[in-house]
N, C-alpha and C positions, 0 to 999 in steps of 0.2 A: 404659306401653309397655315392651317387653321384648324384650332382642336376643336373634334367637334364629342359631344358625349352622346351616346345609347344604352336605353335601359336594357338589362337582358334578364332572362332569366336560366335557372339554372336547377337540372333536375339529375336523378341516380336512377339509371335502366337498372334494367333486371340483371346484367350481367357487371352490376357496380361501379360503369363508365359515366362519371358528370359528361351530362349532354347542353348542352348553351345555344338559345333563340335569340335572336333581335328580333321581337315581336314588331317597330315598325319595320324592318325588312324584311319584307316575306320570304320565307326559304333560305334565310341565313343562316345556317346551323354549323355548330362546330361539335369538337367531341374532345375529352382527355381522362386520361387515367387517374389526374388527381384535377383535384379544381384549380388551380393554380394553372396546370397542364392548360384545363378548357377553357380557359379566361384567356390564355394567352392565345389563340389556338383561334378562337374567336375574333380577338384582334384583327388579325390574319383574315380571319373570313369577312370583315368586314371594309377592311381596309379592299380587297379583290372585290366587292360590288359596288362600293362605290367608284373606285376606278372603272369597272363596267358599265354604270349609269353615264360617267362622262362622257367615257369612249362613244356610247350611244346617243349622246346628246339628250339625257332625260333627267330628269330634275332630282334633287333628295328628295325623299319624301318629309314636310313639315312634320316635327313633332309637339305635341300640345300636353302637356300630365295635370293631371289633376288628382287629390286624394279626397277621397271619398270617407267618410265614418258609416257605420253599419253595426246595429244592435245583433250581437250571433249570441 
């Protein structure tokens, strides 16, 4: 078994639920009432697609980051 890391991100809907994306996995979304909750909660949801990606015999998707600087 192999640790693998994913950036997420991490936003407060309108009804004050942290919502959690794995922006390389498309449609990985979690949810929790506190962050802690959606972090872990996330886990979970990522841990289910990539067991899904196996099952279906299709690749992780490669992830590449770069930080970028920008005058705001």
């Amino acid at each position: 078994m192999k640790i693998m890391k994913f950036r997420v991100t991490i936003e407060v809907d309108e009804d004050g639920m942290f919502v959690v994306q794995c922006p390389s996995l498309p449609g990985c979304i979690s949810q929790g009432r506190t962050r802690e909750e959606a972090l872990e909660n996330i886990k979970d949801a990522i841990k289910g697609y990539l067991e899904s990606l196996k099952k279906h015999g299709e690749p992780i998707p490669a992830v590449e980051e770069e930080v970028v600087e920008v005058i705001a």
